[in-house]
NUBATI-938734 format. One line per field, with one value per residue: x negated, z, y of N, C-alpha, C in turn. Coordinates in Angstrom, 2 decimals. Layout:
<sites>
nxx <- (X;...) $
nzz <- (Z;...) $
nyy <- (Y;...) $
caxx <- (X;...) $
cazz <- (Z;...) $
cayy <- (Y;...) $
cxx <- (X;...) $
czz <- (Z;...) $
cyy <- (Y;...) $
</sites>
This chain:
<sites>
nxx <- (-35.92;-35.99;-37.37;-38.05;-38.55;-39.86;-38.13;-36.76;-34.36;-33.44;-30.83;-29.38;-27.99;-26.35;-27.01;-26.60;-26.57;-28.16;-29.45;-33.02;-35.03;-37.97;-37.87;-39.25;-40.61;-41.38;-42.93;-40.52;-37.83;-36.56;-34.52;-33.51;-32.13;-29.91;-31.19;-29.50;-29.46;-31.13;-32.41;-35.75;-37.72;-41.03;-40.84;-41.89;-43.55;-44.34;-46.81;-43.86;-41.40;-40.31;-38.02;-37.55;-35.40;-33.62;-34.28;-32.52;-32.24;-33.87;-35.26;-38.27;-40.33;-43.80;-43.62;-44.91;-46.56;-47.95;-49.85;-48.32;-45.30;-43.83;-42.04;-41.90;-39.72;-36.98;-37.57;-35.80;-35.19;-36.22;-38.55;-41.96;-42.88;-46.00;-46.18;-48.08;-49.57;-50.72;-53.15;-51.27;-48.56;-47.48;-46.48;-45.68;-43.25;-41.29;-41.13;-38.93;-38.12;-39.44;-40.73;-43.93;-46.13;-47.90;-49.87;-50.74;-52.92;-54.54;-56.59;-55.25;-53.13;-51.70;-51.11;-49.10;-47.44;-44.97;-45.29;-44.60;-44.55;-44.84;-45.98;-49.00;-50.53;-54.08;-54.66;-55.89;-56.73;-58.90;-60.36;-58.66;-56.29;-55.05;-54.10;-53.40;-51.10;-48.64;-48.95;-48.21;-47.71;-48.32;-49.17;-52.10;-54.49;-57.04;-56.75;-58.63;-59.91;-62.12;-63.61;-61.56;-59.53;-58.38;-58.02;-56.32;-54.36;-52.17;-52.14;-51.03;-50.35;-51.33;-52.02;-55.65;-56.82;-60.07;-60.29;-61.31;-62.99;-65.26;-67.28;-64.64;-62.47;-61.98;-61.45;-60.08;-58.07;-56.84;-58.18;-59.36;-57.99;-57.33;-56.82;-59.93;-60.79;-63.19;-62.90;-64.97;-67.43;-69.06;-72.18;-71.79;-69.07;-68.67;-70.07;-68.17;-66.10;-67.49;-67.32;-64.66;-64.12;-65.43;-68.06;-71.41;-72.51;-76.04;-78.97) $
nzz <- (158.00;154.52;152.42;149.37;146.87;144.28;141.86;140.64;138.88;137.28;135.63;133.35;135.50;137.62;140.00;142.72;145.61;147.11;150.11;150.47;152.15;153.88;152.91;150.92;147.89;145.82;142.77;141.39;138.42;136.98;134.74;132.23;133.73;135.94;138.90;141.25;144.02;145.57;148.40;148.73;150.96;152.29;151.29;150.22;147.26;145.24;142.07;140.84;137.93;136.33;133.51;130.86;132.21;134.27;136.92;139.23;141.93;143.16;146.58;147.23;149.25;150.73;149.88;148.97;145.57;144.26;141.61;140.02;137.24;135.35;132.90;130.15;131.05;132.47;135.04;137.21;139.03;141.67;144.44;145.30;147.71;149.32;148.37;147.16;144.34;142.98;140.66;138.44;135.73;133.92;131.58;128.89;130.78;131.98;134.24;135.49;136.91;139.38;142.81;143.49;145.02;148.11;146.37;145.97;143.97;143.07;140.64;137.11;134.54;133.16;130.29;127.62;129.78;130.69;132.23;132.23;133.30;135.70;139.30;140.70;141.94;143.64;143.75;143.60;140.83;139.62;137.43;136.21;133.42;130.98;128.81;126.10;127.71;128.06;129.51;129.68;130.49;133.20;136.55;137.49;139.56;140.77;140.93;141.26;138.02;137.38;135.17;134.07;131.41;129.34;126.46;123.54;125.08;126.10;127.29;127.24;128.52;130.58;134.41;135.39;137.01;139.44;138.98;138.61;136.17;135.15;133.20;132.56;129.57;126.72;124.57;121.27;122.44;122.75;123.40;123.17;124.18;127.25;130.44;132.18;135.17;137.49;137.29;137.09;134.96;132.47;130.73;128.21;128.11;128.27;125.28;123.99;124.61;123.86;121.45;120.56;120.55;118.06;118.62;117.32;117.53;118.76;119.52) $
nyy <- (33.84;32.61;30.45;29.57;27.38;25.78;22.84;25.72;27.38;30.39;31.42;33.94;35.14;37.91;38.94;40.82;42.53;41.23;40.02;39.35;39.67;39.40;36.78;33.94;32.73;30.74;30.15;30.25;30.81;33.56;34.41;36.40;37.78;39.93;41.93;43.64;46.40;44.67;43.53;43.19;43.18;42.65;40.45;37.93;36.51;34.15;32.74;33.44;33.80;36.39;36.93;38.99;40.62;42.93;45.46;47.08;49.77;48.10;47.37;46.30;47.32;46.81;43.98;40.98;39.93;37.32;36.06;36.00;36.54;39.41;39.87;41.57;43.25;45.53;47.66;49.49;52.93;51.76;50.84;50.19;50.37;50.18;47.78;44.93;43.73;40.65;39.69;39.69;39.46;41.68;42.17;44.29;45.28;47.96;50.87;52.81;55.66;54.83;54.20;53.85;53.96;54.05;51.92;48.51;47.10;43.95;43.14;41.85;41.44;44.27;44.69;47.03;48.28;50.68;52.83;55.55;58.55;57.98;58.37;57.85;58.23;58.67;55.53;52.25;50.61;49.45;47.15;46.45;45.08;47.29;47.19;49.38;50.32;52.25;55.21;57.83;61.18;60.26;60.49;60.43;61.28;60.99;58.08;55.00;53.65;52.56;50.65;49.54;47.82;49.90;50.47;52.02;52.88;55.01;58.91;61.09;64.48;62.89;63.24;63.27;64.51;64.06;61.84;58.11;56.94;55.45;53.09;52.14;51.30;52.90;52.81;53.49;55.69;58.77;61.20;63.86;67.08;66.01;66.50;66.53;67.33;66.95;64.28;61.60;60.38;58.08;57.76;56.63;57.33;60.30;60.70;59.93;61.64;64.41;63.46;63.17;65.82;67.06;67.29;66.17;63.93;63.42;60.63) $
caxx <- (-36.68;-35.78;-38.16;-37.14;-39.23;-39.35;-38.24;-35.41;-34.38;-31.80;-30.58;-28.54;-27.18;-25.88;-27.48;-25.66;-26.61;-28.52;-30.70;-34.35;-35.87;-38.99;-37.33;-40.72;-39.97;-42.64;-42.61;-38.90;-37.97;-35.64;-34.81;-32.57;-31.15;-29.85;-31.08;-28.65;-29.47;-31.69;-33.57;-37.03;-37.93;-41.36;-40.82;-43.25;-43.40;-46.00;-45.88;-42.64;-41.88;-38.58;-38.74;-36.66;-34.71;-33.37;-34.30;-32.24;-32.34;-34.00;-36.31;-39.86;-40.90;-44.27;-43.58;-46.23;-46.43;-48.78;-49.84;-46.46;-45.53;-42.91;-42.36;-40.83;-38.42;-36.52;-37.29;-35.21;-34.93;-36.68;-39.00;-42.72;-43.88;-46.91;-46.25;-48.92;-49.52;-52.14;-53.53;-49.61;-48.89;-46.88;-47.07;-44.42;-42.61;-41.00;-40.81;-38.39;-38.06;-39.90;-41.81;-44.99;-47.26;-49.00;-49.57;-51.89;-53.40;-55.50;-55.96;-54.11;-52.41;-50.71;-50.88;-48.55;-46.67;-44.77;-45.62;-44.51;-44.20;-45.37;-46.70;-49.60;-52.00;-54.79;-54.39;-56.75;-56.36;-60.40;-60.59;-56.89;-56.44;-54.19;-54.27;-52.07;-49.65;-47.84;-49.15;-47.87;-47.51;-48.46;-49.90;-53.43;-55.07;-57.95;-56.85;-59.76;-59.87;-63.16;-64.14;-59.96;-59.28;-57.34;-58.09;-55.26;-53.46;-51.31;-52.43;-50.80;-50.47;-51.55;-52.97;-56.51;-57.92;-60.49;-59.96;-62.82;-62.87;-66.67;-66.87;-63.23;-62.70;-61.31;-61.68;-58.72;-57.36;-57.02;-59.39;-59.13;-56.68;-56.87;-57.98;-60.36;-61.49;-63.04;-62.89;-66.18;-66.97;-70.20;-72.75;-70.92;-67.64;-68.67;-70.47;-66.77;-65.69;-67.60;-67.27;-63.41;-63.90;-66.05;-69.57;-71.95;-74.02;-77.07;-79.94) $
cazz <- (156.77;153.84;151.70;148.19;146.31;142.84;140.49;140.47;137.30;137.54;134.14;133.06;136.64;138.14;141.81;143.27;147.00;147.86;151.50;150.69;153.01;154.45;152.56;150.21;146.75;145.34;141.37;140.86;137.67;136.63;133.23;131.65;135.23;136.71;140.21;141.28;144.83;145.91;149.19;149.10;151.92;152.95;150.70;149.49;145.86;144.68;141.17;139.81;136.59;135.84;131.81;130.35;133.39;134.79;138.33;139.48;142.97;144.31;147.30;147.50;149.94;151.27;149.41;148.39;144.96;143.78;140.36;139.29;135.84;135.03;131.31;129.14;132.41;132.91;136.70;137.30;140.76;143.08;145.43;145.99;148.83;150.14;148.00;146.54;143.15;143.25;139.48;138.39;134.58;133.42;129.84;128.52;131.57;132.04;135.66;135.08;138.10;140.40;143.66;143.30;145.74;148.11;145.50;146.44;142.72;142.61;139.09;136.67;133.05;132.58;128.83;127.29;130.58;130.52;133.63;131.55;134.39;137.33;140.26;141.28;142.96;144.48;143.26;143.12;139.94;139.11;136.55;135.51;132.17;131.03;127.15;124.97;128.22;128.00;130.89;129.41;132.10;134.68;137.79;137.99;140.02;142.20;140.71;140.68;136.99;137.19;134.78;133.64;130.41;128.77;125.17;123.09;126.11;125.26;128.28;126.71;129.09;132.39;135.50;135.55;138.07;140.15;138.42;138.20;134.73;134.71;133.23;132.07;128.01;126.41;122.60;121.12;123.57;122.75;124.68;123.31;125.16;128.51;131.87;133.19;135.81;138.31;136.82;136.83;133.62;132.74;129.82;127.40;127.89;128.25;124.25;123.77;125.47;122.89;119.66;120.54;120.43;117.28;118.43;116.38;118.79;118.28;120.44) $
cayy <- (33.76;31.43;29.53;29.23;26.48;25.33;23.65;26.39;28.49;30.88;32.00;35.50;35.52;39.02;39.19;41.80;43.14;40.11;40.34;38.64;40.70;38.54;36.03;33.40;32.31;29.90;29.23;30.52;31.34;34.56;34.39;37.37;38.27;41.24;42.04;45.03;46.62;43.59;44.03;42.28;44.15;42.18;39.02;36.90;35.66;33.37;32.28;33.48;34.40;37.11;37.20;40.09;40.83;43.85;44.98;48.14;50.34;47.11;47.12;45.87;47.57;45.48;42.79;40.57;39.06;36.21;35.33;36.38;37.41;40.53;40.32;42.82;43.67;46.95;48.29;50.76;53.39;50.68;51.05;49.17;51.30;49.30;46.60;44.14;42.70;40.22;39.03;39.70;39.73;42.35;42.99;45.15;45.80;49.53;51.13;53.87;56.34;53.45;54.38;52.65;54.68;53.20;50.27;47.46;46.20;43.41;42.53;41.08;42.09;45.27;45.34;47.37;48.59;51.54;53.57;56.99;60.10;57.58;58.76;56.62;59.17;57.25;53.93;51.49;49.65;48.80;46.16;46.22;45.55;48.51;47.70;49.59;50.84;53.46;56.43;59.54;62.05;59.85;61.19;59.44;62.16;60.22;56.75;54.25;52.92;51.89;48.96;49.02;48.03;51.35;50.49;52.32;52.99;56.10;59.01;62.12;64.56;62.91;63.86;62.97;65.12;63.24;59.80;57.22;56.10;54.80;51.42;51.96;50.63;53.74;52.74;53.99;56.89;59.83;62.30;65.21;67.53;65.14;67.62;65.66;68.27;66.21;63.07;60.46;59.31;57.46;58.41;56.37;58.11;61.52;60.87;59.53;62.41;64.97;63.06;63.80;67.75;67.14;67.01;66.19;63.78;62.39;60.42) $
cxx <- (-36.28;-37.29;-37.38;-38.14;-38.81;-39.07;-36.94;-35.32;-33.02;-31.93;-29.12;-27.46;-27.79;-26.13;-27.34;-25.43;-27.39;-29.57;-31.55;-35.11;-36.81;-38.78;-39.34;-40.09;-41.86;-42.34;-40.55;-38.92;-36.97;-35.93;-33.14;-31.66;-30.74;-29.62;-30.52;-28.90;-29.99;-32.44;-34.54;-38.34;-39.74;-41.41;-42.15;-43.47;-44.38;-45.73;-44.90;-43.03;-40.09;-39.34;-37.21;-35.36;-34.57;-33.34;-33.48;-32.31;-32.60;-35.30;-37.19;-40.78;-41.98;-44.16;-44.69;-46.10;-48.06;-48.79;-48.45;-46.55;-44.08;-43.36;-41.35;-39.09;-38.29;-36.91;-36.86;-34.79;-35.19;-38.12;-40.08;-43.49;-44.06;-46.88;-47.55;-48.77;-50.70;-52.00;-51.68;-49.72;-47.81;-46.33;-45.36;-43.05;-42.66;-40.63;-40.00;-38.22;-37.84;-40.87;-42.54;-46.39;-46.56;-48.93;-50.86;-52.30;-54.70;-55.70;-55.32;-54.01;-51.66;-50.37;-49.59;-46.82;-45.90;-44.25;-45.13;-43.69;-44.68;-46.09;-47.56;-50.90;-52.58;-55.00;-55.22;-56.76;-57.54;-60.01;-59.25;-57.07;-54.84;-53.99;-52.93;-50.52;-49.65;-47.71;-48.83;-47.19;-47.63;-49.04;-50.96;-54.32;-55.95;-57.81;-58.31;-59.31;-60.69;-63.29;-62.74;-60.43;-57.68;-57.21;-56.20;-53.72;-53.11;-51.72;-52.00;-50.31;-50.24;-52.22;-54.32;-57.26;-58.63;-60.49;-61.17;-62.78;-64.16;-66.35;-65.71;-63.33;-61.63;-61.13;-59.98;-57.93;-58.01;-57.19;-59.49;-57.32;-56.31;-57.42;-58.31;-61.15;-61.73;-63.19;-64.49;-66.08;-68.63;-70.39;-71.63;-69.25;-67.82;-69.66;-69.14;-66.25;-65.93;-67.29;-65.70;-63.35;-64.59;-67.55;-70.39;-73.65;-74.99;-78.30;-81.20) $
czz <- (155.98;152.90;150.58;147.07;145.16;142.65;140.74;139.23;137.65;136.07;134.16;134.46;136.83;139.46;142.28;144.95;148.14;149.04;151.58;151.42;153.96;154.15;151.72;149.03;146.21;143.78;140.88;139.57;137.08;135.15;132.50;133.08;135.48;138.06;140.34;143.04;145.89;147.07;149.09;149.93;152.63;152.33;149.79;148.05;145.22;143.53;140.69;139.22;136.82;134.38;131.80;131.55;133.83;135.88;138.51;140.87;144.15;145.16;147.75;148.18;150.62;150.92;148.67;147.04;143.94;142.89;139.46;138.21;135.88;133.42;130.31;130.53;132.33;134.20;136.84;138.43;141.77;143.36;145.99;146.79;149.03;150.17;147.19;145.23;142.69;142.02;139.25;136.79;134.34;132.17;129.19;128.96;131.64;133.29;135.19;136.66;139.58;141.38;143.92;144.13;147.57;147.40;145.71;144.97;143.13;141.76;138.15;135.03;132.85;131.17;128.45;128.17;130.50;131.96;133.26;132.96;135.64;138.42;140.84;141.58;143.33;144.99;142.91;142.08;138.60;138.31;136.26;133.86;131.64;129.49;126.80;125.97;127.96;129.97;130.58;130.54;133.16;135.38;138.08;138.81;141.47;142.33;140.50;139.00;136.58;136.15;134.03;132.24;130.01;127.10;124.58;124.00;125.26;127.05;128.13;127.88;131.15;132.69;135.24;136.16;139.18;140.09;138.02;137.00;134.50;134.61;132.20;130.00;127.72;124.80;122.48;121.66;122.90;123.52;124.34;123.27;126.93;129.32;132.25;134.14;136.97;138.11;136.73;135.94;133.51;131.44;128.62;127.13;127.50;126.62;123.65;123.49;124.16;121.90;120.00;119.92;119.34;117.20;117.79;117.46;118.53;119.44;120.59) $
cyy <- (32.52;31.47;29.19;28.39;26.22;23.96;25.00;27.49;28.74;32.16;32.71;35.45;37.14;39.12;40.44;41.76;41.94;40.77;39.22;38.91;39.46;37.11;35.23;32.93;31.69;29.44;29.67;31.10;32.44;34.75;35.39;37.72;39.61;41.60;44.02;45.40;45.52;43.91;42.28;42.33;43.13;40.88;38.81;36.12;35.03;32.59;32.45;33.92;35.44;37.44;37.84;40.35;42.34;44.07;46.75;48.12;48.85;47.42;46.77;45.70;46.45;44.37;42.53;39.75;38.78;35.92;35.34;37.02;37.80;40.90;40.17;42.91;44.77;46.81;49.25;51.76;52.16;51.04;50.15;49.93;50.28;48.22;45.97;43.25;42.31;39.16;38.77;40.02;40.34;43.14;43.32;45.52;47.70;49.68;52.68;54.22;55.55;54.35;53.65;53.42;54.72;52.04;49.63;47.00;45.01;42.44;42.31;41.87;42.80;45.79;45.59;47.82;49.91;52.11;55.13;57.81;59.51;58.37;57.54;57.03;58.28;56.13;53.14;50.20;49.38;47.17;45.60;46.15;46.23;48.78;48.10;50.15;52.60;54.84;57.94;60.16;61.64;60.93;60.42;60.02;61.03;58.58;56.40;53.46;52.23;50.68;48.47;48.94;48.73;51.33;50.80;52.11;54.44;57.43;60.56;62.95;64.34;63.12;63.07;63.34;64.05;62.18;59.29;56.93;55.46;53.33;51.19;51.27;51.71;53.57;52.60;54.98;58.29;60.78;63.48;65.77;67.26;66.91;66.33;66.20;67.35;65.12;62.38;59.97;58.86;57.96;58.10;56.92;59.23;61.50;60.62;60.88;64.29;64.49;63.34;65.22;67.93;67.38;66.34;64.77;62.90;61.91;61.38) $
</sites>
């Protein structure tokens, strides 16, 4: 296992087949990089930042990351089976054909992520804030969203079967059309929920 401590900044480097695998990175900073076939198999990241960076067919797997921010990054074919992202800021990162199920969330800033076709079945991502990303065609089927902020999130047709949304902040989303067969929604949504289809609703 290495230990990789800050200060360190590693700028528009090409990382190409590196083995981090249970490897720790504390405060590192990735700035316009391109990680190419990276295993992080189990690694630990606390504090980094990768800003506009490209991550392709890299490995995640289990990896834990800390207070870490991913922003405006390509991810591209990689892999966070049964990885963790704990209060992680992500705002206008794209996961393009990423395996992200089982995903550990707790917390953090996903505004304006683009999760478009994800699979992220039964995902617990309660009190995420989720403004303004991009979920078209996800697979949310039995996600917790509880309490998320979704405001002018984009949700065109995704799964929603069995999805918590109570709590959730939907102002702005477009609701009519969704299936939400199954879905938990709380009073305030489900008046949401009609005034979409043109109800007429009154106390």
């Amino acid at each position: 296992m290495t230990v990789v401590v800050s200060p360190q900044q590693r700028v528009e480097e090409r990382i190409v087949g590196a083995d981090w695998a249970l490897d720790e990175f504390d405060r590192v900073h990735f700035d316009r990089c391109e990680l190419v076939d990276v295993d992080l198999t189990e690694a630990v990241l606390t504090g980094c930042v990768f800003t506009n960076c490209v991550l392709a067919n890299v490995r995640a797997n289990a990896a834990r990351l800390t207070h870490c921010a991913l922003l405006h990054c390509v991810i591209r074919r990689s892999s966070f089976f049964d990885a963790t992202f704990a209060d992680c800021k992500l705002t206008g990162t794209q996961f393009l054909d990423c395996t992200l199920r089982p995903l550990h969330v707790d917390g953090g800033d996903w505004g304006f992520v683009l999760l478009r076709g994800q699979d992220l079945t039964g995902t617990k991502l309660s009190g995420l804030r989720l403004r303004e990303a991009d979920l078209t065609e996800a697979d949310l089927s039995r996600v917790d969203l509880s309490g998320a902020d979704l405001g002018h999130a984009r949700l065109t047709s995704a799964k929603l079967r069995g999805t918590d949304l109570r709590g959730a902040d939907l102002a702005g989303v477009e609701l009519r059309g969704l299936d939400l067969t199954g879905a938990r929604i709380d009073l305030a949504q489900a008046v949401q929920v009609a005034a979409a289809y043109g109800a007429d609703v009154r106390p």
